[in-house]
C-alpha positions as CSV (number, residue, x, y, z in Angstrom):
1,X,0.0,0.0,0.0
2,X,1.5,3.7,-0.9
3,X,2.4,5.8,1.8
4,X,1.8,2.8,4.4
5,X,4.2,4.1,7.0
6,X,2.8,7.8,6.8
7,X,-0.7,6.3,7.5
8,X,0.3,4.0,10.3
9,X,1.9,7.5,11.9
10,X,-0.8,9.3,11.2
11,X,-3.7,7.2,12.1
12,X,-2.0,6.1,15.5
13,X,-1.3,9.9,16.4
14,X,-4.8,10.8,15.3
15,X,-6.8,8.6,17.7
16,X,-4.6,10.0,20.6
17,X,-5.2,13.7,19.0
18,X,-9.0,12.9,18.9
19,X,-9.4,12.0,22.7
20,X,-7.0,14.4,24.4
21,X,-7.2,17.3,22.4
22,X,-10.5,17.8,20.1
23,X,-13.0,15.4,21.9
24,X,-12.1,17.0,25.4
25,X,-13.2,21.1,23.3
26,X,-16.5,22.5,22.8
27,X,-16.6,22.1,19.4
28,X,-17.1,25.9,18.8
29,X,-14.6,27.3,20.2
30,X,-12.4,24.4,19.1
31,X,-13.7,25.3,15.2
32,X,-12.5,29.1,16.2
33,X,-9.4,28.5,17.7
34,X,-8.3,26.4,14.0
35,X,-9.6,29.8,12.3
36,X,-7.6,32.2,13.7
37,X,-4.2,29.4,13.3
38,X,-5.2,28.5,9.7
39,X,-6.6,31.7,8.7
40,X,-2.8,33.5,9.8
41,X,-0.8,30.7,7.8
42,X,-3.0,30.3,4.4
43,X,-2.9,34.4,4.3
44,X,0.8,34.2,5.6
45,X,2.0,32.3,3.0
46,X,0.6,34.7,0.2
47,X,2.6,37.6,2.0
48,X,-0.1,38.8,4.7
49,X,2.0,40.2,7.9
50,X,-0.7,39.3,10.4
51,X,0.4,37.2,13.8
52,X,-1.3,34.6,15.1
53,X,-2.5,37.7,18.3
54,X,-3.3,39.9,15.3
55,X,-5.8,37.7,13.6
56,X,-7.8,36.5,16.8
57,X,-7.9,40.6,17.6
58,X,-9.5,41.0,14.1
59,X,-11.6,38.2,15.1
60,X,-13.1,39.5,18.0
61,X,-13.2,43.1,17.4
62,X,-13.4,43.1,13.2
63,X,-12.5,46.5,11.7
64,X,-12.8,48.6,15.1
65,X,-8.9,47.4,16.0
66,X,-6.7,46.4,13.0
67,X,-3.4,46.0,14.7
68,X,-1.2,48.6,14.4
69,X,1.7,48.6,11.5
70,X,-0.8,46.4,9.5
71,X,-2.7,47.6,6.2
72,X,-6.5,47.7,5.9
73,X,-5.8,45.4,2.4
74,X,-4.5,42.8,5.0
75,X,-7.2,43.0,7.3
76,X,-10.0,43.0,4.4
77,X,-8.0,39.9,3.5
78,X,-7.9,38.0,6.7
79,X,-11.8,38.8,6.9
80,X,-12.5,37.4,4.0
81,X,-11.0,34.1,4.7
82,X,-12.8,33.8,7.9
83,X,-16.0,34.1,5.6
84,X,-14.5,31.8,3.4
85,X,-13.5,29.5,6.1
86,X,-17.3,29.3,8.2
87,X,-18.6,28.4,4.8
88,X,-16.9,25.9,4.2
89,X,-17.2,24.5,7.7
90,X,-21.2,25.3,7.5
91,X,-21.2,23.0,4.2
92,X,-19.4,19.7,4.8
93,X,-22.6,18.1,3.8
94,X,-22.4,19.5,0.1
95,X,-20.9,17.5,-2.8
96,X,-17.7,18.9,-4.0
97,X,-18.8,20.9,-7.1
98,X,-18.4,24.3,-9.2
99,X,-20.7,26.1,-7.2
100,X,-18.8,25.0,-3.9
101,X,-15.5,25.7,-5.6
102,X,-16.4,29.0,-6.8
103,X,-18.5,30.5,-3.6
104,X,-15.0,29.4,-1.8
105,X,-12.7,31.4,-3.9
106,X,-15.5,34.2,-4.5
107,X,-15.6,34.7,-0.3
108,X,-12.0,34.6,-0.4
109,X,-11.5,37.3,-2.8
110,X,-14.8,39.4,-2.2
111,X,-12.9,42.5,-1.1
112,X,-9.0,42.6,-2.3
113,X,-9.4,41.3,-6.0
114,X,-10.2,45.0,-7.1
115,X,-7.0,45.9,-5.7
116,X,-5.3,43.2,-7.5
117,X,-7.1,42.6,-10.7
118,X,-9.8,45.3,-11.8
119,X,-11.1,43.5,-14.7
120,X,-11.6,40.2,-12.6
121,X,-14.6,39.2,-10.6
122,X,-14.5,37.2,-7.4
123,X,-15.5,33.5,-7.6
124,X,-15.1,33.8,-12.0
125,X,-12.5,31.8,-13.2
126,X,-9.7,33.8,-15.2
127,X,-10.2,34.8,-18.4
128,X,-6.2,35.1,-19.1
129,X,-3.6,32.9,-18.9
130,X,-1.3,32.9,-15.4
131,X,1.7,32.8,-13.5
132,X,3.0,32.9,-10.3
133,X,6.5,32.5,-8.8
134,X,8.8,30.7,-11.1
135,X,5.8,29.1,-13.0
136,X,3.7,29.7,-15.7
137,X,0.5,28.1,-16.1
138,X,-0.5,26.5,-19.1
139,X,-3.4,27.8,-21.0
140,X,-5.9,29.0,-18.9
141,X,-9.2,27.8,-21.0
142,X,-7.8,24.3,-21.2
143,X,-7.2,24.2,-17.4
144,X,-10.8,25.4,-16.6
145,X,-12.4,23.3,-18.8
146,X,-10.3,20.1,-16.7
147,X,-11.7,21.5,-12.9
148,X,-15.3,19.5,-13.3
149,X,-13.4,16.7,-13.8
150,X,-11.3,16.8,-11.0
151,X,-14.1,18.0,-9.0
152,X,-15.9,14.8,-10.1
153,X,-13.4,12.2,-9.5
154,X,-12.5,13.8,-6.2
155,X,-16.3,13.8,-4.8
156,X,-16.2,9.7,-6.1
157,X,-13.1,9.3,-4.2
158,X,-14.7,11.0,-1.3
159,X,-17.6,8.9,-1.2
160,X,-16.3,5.8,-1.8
161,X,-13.7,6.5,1.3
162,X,-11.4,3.9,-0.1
163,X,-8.1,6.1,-0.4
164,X,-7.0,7.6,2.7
165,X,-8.3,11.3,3.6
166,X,-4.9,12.6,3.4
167,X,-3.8,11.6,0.3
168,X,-7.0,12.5,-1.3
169,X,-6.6,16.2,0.4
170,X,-2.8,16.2,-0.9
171,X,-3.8,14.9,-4.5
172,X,-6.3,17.3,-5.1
173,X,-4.3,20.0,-4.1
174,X,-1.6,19.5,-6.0
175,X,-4.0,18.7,-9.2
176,X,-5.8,22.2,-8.2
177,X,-2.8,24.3,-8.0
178,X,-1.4,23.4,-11.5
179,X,-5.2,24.2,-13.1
180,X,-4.8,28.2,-11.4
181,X,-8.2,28.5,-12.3
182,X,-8.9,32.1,-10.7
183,X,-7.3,35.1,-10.8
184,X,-6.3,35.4,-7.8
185,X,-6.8,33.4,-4.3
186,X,-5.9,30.1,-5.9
187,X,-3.4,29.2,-2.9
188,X,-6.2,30.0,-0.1
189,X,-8.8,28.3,-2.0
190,X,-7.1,25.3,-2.4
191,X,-5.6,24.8,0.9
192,X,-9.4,25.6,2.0
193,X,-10.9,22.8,-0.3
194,X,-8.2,20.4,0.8
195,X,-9.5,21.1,4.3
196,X,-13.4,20.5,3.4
197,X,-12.3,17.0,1.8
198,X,-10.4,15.9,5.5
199,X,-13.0,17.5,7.7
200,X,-15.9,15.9,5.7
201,X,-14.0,12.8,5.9
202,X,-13.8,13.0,9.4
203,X,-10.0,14.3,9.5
204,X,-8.8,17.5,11.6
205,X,-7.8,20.5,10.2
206,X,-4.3,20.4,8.2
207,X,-2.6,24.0,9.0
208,X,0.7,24.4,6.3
209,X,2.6,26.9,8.8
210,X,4.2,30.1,6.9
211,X,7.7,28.8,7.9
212,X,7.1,25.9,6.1
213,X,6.3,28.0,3.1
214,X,9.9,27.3,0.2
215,X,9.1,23.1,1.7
216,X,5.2,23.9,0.5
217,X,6.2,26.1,-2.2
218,X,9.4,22.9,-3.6
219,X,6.5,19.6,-2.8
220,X,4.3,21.5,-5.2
221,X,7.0,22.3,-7.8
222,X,8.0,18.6,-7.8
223,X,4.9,18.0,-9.7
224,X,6.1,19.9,-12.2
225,X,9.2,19.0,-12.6
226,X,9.2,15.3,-11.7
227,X,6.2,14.0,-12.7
228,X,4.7,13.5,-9.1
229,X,3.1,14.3,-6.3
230,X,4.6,11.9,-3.9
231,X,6.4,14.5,-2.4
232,X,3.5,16.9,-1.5
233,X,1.6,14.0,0.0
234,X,4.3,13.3,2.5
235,X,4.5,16.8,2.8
236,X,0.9,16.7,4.5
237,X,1.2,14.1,6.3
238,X,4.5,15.8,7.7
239,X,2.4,18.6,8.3
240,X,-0.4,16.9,10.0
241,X,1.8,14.7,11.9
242,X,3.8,17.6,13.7
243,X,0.8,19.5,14.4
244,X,-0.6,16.9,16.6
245,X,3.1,16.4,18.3
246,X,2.8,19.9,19.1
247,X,-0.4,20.5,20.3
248,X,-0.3,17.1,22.7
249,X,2.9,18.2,24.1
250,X,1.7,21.7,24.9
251,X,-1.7,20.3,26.4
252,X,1.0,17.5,28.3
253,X,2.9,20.8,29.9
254,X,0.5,23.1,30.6
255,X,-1.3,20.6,32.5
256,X,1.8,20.0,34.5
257,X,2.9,23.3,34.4
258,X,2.5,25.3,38.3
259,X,1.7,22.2,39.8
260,X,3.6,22.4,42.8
261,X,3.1,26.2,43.0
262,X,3.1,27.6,46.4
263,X,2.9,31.3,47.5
């Protein structure tokens, strides 16, 4: 079986994650705490300055306090992908279509593509070829006309729940990326898509941290330039794997933490 050892990993650490961590949250405030993290690392890696403290102020106080040193572009951005974000969450039960796909990136882009691109509209796909970083998409009304089907044969590999949630998640992504089909928000919307297929599946939220950006940024180029996506699957997995690490070990020591405090 591919990626066998990845699973195993994965699967043990997730049961643990599931009991100590997410089972033992009200499931709101659990749902808001992966916001503020995930919304702060999609937007980071696109070049948005906001801290993890920055984005739950935005949060809980929306335009009244952007943060000081940040730009009201950044902000508009960040509030945008919490709209983006609760719709998604609030429609786990809907198949994984074009009008899914496109209300995603349309919330994502609803008040910075203007800024950006004048001529675009949010949630449209492009009507002009694209490029980004150090590649250059391949012709943008060929790609478009090639998302329904991987829209398609990811919502029958959904149901059917034979391939692990992970690599279905990774797979897509990778696919998604290399058809760019908006003008802008294509990162954001595809790490947000990859997120519906885990959480629908049952699977916890997979947050790509902004350091791990250039290892994100090289797992996705190795599609292009070797033919597979191997590498961006273990990259997700490596991901989700540390996360989990992380989080138990900070509930392990903050539990332990003061007590044999005295005064």
């Amino acid at each position: 079986m591919a990626f066998e050892k990845e699973i195993k990993e994965y699967d043990d650490l997730r049961d643990r994650y599931q009991t100590l961590v997410v089972d033992r949250m009200n499931r709101e405030e659990y749902i808001t705490y992966n916001e503020v993290l995930f919304s702060t690392h999609s937007c980071a890696i696109e070049g948005n300055s906001f801290s993890v403290d920055d984005t739950r102020e935005l949060k809980e106080k929306g335009l009244g306090m952007i943060p000081a040193g940040k730009t009201l572009f950044e902000a508009f951005e960040m509030l945008d992908h919490f709209e983006a974000f609760e719709y998604m969450v609030q429609n786990l039960q809907h198949p994984l279509d074009e009008t899914l796909l496109k209300e995603i990136n349309r919330r994502v882009t609803s008040h910075t593509l203007t800024y950006r691109a004048p001529d675009a509209t949010p949630g449209e796909y492009t009507t002009t070829d694209m490029a980004a970083g150090d590649t250059v998409f391949g012709d943008h009304e060929e790609l478009i006309a090639r998302v329904p089907r991987l829209l398609e044969s990811t919502e029958q590999t959904i149901v059917s729940a034979a391939t692990h949630p992970m690599v279905v998640a990774a797979r897509f992504h990778g696919f998604y990326e290399y058809l760019h089909p908006f003008r802008d928000g294509n990162g954001r919307t595809g790490r947000l898509v990859s997120n519906y297929i885990l959480l629908r599946m049952g699977h916890p939220l997979l947050i790509i941290p902004s350091e791990a950006r250039q290892e994100y940024i090289a797992a996705l180029r190795m599609i292009r330039t070797e033919a597979t996506d191997e590498h961006l699957v273990r990259f997700f997995f490596k991901m989700a794997v540390k996360r989990m690490q992380e989080e138990m070990k900070q509930k392990e020591a903050n539990t332990k933490r003061f007590s044999t405090f005295l005064f």
